[in-house]
VEXNUDO-541904 format. One record per atom (N, C-alpha, C): x, y, z. Coordinates in steps of 0.2 Angstrom, whole numbers, plus 5000, padded with zeros to 4 digits. Example, Ala and Ser with C-alpha at 12.3 -4.5 7.8 and 13.67 -1.06 7.14 Angstrom:
<atoms>
506649725039;506249785039;506649845039;506449895035;506849955036;506450005039;
</atoms>
This chain:
<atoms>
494049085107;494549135105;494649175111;495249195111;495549235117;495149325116;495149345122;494649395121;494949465124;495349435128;495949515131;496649505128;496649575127;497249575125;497449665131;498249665126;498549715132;498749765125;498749765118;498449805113;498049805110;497749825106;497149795101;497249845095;497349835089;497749875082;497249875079;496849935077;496349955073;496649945066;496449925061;496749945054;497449895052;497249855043;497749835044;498049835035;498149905035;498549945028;499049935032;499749985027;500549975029;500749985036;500250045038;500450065046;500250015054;499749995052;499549955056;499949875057;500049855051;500449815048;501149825051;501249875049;502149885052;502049905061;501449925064;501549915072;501549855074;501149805070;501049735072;501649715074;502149715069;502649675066;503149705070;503249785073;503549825077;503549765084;502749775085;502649755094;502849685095;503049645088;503049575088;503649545091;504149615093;504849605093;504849615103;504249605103;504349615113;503549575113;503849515120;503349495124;502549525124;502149535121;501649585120;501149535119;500349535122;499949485119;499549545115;499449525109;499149615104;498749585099;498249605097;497749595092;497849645087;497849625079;497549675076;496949645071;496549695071;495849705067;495649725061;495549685054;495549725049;494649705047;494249775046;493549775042;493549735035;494049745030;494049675024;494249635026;494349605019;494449535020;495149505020;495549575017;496249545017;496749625021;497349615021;497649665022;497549705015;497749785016;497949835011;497449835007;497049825010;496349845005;496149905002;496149945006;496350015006;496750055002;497050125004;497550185001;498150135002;498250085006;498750045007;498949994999;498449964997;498549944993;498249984986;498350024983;498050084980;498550134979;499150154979;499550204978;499950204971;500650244971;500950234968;501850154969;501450154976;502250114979;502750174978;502850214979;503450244979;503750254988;504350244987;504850264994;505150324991;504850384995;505050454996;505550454999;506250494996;506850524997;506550575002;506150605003;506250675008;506050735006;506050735000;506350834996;505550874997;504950824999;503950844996;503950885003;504250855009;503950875014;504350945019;503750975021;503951045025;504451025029;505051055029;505751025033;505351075042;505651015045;505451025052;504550985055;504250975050;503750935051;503950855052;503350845057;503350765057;503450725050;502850745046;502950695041;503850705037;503950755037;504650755033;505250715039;505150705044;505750665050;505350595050;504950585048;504650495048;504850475040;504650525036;504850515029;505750485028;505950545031;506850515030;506950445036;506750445041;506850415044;506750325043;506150325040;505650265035;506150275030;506350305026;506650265020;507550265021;507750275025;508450255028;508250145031;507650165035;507650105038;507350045031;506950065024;506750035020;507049955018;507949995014;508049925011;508249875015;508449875023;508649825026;507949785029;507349835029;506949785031;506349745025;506649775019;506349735013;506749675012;507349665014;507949625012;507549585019;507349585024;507249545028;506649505028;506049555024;505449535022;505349505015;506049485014;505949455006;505449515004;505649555003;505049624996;505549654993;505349624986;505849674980;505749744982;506449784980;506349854980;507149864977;506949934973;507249934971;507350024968;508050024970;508450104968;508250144963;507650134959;507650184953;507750254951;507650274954;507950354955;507250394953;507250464954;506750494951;506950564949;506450584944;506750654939;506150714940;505950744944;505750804944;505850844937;505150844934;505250884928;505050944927;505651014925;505251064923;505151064915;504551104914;504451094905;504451174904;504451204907;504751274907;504851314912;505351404909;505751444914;505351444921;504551454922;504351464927;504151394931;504551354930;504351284935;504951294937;505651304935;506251284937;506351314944;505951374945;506151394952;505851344956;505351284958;505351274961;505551204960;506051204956;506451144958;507051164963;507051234963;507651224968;507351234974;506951264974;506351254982;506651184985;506451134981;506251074981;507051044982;507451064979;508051044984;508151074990;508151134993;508251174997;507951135004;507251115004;506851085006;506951005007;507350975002;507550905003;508350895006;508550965004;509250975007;509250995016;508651025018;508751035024;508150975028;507950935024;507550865028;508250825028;508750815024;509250755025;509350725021;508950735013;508950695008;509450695004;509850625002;510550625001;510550634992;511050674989;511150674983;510750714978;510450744981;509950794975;510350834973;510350844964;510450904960;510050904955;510250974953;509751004948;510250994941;509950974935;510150944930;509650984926;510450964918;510151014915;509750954909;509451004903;509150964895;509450884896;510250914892;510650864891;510750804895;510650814900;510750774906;510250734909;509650754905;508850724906;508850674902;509050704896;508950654890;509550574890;510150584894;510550544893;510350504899;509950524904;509650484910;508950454908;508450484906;507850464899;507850514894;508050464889;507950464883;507350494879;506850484882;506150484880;505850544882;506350564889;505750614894;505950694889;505450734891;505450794888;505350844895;505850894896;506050934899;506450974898;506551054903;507251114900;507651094908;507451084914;507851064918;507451024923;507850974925;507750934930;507750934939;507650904944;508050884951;507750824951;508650784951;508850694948;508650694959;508450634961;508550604966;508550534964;509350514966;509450434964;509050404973;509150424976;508950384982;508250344981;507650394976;507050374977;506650304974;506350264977;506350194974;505550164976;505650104973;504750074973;504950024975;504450004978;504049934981;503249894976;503049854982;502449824978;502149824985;501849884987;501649904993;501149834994;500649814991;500249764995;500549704997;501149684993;501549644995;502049655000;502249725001;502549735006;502249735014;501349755013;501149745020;500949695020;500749635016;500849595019;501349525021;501749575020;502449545022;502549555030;502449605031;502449645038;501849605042;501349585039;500749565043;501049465044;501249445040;501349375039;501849365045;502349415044;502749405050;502749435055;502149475056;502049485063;501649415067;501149405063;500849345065;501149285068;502049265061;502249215063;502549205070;502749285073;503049295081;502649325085;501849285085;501549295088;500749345089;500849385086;500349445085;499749405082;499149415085;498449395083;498049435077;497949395072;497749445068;497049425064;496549465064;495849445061;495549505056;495249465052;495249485046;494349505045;493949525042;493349545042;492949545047;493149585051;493249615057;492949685059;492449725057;492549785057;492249805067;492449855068;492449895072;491649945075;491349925078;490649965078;490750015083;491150005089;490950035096;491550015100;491850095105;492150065110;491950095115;491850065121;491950095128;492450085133;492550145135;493350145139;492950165145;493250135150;493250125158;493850095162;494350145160;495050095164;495450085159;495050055155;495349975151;494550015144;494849975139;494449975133;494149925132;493449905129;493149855128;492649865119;493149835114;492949865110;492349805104;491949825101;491249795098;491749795094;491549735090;491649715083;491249665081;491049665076;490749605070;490949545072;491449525076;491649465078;491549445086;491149495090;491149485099;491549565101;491549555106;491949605110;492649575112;493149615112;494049615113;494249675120;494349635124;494649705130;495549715129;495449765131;496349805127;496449835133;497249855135;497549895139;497449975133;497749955127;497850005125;497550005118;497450025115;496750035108;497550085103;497650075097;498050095092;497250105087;497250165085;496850205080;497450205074;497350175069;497550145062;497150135057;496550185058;495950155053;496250185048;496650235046;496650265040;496250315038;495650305032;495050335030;494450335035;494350305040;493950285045;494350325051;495050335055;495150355059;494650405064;494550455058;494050505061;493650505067;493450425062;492650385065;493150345070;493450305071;493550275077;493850315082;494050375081;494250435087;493550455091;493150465087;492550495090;492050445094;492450375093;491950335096;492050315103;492850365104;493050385114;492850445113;492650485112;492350565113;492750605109;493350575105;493550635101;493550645095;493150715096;492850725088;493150805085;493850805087;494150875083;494450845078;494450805074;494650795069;494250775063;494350805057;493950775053;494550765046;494250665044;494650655037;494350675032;494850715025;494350735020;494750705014;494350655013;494350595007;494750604998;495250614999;495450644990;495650574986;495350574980;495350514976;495850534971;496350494972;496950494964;496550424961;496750454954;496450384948;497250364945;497350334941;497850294938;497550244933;498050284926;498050214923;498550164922;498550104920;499150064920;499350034912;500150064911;500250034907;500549964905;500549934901;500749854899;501549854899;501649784901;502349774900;502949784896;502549794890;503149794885;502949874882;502949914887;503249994888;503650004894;504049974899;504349984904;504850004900;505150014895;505950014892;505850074892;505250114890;505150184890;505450244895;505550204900;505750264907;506450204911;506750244912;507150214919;506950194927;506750254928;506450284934;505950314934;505750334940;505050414941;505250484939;504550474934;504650544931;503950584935;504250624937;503750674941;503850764937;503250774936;503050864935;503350884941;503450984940;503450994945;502750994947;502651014953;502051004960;501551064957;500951054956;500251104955;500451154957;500051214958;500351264964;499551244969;499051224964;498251194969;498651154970;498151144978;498251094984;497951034981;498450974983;497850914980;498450874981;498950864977;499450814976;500050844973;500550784970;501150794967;501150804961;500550804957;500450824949;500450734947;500350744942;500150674936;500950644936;501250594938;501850564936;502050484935;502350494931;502550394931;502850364932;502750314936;502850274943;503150204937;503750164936;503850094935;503750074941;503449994941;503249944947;503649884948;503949834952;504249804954;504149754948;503549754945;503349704940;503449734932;503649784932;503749814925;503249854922;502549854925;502049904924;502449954924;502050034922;502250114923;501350134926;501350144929;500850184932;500850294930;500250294927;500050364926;499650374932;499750434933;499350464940;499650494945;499350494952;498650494954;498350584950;497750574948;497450644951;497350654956;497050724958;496650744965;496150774964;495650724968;494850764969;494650754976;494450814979;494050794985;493450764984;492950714988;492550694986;492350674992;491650664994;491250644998;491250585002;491250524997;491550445000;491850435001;492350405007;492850365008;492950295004;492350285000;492550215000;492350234989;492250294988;492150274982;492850274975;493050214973;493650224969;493450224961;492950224959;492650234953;493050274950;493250254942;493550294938;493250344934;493450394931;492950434927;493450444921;492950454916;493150484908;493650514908;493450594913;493650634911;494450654915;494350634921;495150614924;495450554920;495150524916;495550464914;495950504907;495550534903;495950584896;496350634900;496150674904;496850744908;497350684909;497350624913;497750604915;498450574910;497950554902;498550534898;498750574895;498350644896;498550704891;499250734894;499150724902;499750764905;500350714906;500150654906;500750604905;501050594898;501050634895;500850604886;501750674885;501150744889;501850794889;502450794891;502450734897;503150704898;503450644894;503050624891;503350564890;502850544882;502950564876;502750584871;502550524867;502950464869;503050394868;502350344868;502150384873;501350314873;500850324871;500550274871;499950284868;499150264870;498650274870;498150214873;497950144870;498350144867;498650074864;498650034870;499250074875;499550034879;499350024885;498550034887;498250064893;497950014894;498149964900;497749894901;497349884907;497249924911;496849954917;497050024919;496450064924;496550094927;496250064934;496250104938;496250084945;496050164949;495950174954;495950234959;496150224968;496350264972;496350264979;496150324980;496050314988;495850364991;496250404998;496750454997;497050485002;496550485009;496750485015;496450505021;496750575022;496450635020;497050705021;496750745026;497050765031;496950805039;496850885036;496650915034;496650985034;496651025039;497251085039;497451125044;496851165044;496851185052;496351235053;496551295049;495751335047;495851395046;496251395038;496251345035;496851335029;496651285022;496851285018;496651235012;497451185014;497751205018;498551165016;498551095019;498751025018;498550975020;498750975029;498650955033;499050955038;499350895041;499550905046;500450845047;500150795051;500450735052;500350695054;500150685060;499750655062;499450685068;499450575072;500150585078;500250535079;500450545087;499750525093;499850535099;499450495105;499750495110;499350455113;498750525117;497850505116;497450575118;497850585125;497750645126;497850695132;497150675136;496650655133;495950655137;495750575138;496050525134;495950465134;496550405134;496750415139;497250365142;497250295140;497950295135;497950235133;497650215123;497350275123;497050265114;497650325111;497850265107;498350295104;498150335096;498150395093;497850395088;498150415082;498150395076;498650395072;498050405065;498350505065;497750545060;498150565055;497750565050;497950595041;498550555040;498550505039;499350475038;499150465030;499350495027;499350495019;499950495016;500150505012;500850505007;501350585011;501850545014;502150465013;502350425018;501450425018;501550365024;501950275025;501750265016;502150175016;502750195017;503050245014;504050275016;504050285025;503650305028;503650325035;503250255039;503150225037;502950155042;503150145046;503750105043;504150095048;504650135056;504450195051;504550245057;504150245061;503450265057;502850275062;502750225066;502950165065;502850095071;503150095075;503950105076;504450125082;504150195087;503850235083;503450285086;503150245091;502550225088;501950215092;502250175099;502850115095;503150075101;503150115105;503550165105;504050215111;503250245114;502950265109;502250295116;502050255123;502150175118;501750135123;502150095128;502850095125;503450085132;503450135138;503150195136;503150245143;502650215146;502050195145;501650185149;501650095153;501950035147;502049985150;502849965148;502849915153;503649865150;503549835146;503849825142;503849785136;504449735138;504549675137;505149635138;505249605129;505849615128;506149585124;505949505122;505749505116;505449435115;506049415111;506449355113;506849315112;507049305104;506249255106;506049195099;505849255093;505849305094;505849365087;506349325081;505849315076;506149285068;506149345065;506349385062;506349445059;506249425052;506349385050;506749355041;505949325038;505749335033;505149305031;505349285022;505149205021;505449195014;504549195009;504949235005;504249254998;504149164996;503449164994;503249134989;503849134983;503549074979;503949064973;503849114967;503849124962;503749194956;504049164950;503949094950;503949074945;504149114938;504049144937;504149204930;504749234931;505249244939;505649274939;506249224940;506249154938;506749114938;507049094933;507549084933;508049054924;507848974923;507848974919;507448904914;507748854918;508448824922;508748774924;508148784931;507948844935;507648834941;507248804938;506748844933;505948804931;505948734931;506248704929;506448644926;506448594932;506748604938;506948584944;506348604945;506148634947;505548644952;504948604947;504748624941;504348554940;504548474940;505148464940;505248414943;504948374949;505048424951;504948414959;504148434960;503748474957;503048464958;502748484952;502448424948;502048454945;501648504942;501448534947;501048584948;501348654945;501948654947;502448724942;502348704936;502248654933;502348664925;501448654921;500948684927;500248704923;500348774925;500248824918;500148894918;499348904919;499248954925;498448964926;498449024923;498849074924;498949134921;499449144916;499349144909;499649154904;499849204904;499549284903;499949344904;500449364909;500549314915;501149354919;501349274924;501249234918;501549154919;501649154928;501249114929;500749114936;500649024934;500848984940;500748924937;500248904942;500148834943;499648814946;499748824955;500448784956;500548804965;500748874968;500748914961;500748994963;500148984966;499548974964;498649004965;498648944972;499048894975;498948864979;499148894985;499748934983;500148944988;499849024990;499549054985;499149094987;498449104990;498249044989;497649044993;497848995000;498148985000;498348955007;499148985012;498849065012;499149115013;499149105021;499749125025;499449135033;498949175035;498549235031;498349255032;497649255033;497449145029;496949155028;496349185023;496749245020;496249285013;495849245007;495549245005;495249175000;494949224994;495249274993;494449334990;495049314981;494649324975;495349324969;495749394970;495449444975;496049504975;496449484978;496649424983;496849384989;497549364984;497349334975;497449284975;498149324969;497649374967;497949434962;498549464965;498649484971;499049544974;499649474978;499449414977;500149354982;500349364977;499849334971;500149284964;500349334959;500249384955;500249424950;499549394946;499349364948;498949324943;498249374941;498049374935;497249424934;497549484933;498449504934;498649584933;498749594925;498749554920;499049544915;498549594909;498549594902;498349624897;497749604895;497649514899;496849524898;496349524904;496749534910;496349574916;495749504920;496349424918;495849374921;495449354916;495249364912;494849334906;495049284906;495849254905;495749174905;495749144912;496049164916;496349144922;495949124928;495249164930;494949184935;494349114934;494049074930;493849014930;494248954930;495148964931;495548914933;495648934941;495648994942;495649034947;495248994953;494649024952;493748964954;493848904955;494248844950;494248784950;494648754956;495148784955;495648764960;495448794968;495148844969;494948864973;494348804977;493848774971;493248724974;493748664976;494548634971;494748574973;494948594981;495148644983;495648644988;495048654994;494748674993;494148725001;493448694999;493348664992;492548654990;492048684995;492248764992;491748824998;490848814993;490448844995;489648854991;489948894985;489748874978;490048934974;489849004976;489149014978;489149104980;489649104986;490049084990;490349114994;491249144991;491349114983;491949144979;491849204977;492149244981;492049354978;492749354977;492649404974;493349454969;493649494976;493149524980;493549574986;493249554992;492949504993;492549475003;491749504998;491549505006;490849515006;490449565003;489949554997;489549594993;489949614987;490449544985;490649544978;490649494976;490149434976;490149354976;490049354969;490449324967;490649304958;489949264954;489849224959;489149184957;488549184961;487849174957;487549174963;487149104963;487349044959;487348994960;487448954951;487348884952;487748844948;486948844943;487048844934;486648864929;486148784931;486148734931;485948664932;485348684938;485948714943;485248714951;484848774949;485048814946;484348884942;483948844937;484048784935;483448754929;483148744933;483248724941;482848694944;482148714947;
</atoms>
């Protein structure tokens, strides 16, 4: 295995993901490193997938000029990553006279970021945009839109890879020493770098202080989410969002439709002490439906088929409870470690921006040469479920294997789960198999799927059965075969 490189990418959620695929476009030998087992395991894969129009962020701040700048640059580079995305718009709701003043903040403020199209709308004009939603005024933004964030970064990882970029996966990071040049420890040997990128996300903190800088500290805020079932998508058009707490924490409880027809309730905000704890609670699970229920009158816990949680990485400003800004630089004190702090929401809408940043840090200090052979264009797996009866037909023609359903609630056939475990990337985990294939997303959460899942997993790799986990290592599904325990 090659052992020097002239970057080395800590982190491989949406941003680290989008610098890979950034640097991919220039001569560059560059590693990235991710501690799971797959991409976006992380607040990466754990949000709302939304692409922010602009209107949340303090005009003149970093994150509000990465935020417009990332969602201008969006739908051309989804069109080129094969990633559904898609225009829905969103509805800022007041539910009374003392919210509406700050919907017009919230224009004021998306009007002087550059966000295109925002107005204030009245009752009437709610209800003829959602039917269902309850509010006295609105601020409509048609620009604002979702993706399927895990699929998106690994869209961005797959085709950084294909032109080039080294990429490894359970990987984490123990130690770096800098002397010139960086020589960084990891679980897999040691990696020497001209330049080291800090991408850890929830960890950054900790990989900053591991060259001597420790002015930063990340403070871990956990949003929950429930998920609603398919056949309540008809409920909403687009994003319906409250107006914003006036406590610090997040954007208030709102409902997200997903590229797949889910609606997501949430996120809460709590500060919490883990970085890594996503555990749901009772008691955020009932505020959560009670405050989505006020907008949206129509649902029920009928319709409630998972919940889920992530964890923000948020920077807080000195001296202040306010979250503070992006903090994206090469150190003044450590030549060549690039560091990229509090990148939280809206960081998936700002990626792509943040990756041309980092690019441009690292072009001051070396020449980057245009890389020719740059493929930009990468073709999605198949989605069986989103083709017309003449495709199905034709394609099982052509392989058997499309016309066996593994997954019944989100019709997932057999060469979905093939093509999913035999990803570029390598991932073999069923969260691996879940977030390529849709498979395990459905109403009964894997109960039928996840021991055809297993099956075809032993045909293709016949791995030891304890080495098949849900999420990599220290989730192994079995701990051996009931036959060898009689033994």
């Amino acid at each position: 295995m090659k052992r020097e490189f002239d970057i080395l990418i800590i982190g491989g959620g949406v941003v680290g993901c989008a610098i890979a695929r950034e640097l991919s476009k220039y001569r560059v030998n560059a590693l990235l490193v991710e501690k799971e087992c797959d991409v976006a395991m992380g607040i990466s894969g754990r949000n709302s997938g939304v692409v922010h129009a602009g209107f949340y962020m303090k005009p003149g701040s970093l994150k509000a000029e990465l935020n417009i700048k990332g969602h201008r640059m969006m739908p051309k580079l989804c069109e080129e990553l094969d990633v559904p995305y898609q225009r829905v718009g969103k509805l800022v709701v007041a539910k009374n006279e003392q919210e509406v003043e700050c919907l017009y903040k919230l224009k004021e403020a998306g009007d002087e970021n550059g966000t295109k199209n925002l107005r204030i709308i009245d009752k009437e004009e709610i209800k003829k945009l959602e039917p269902n939603v309850e509010g006295i005024k609105a601020l409509h933004s048609p620009t604002s839109a979702i993706l399927d964030p895990f699929i998106f970064t690994i869209a961005l990882a797959e085709n950084a890879l294909r032109n080039g970029i080294r990429i490894l996966l359970d990987t984490e990071v123990l130690g770096i020493e800098e002397n010139g040049s960086f020589t960084v420890k990891t679980t897999k040997g040691e990696f020497k770098s001209d330049f080291v990128v800090n991408s850890a996300g929830l960890f950054s903190d900790r990989i900053s202080e591991m060259v001597g800088i420790s002015k930063y500290k990340i403070y871990p805020c956990r949003g929950e989410y429930h998920i609603l079932d398919k056949n309540k998508r008809d409920l909403i058009n687009g994003m319906i969002y409250p107006v914003p707490p006036r406590e610090f924490g997040g954007l208030g409880v709102h409902l997200t439709p997903t590229t797949d027809d889910n609606i997501f309730i949430g996120p809460s905000a709590e500060y919490i002490g883990e970085v890594d704890n996503v555990a749901n609670t009772a008691e955020i699970m009932e505020r959560l439906f009670k405050e989505a229920k006020e907008l949206l009158p129509k649902i029920s816990k009928r319709d409630l088929i998972r919940s889920f949680a992530g964890i923000r990485p948020k920077l807080i400003k000195a001296n202040s409870k306010e979250p503070g800004d992006f903090v994206i630089e090469e150190s003044p004190d450590v030549r060549g470690f690039i560091n990229l702090i509090g990148i939280e929401s809206p960081g998936l809408t700002a990626a792509p921006a943040i990756a041309e940043k980092v690019v441009e840090i690292i072009k001051k200090k070396m020449k980057l040469k245009i890389n020719q052979k740059f493929k930009p264009k990468r073709k999605a797996p198949v989605r069986f479920s989103k083709l017309s009866d003449r495709e199905k037909s034709e394609l099982i023609r052509k392989n058997p294997n499309y016309g066996e359903i593994v997954c019944r609630c989100e019709t997932v056939t057999k060469q979905e789960i093939i093509d999913a475990l035999k990803n570029p990337l390598g991932a073999r985990s069923i969260y691996g198999v879940r977030k390529r294939s849709k498979a395990t997303c459905g109403r009964c959460q894997g109960g039928f799927c996840i021991p055809k899942i297993v099956k075809i997993m032993e045909e293709l790799f016949q791995p030891p059965i304890d080495d098949i986990t849900l999420k990599g290592e220290g989730s192994q599904l079995f701990i051996g075969k009931t036959k060898d325990l009689r033994r």
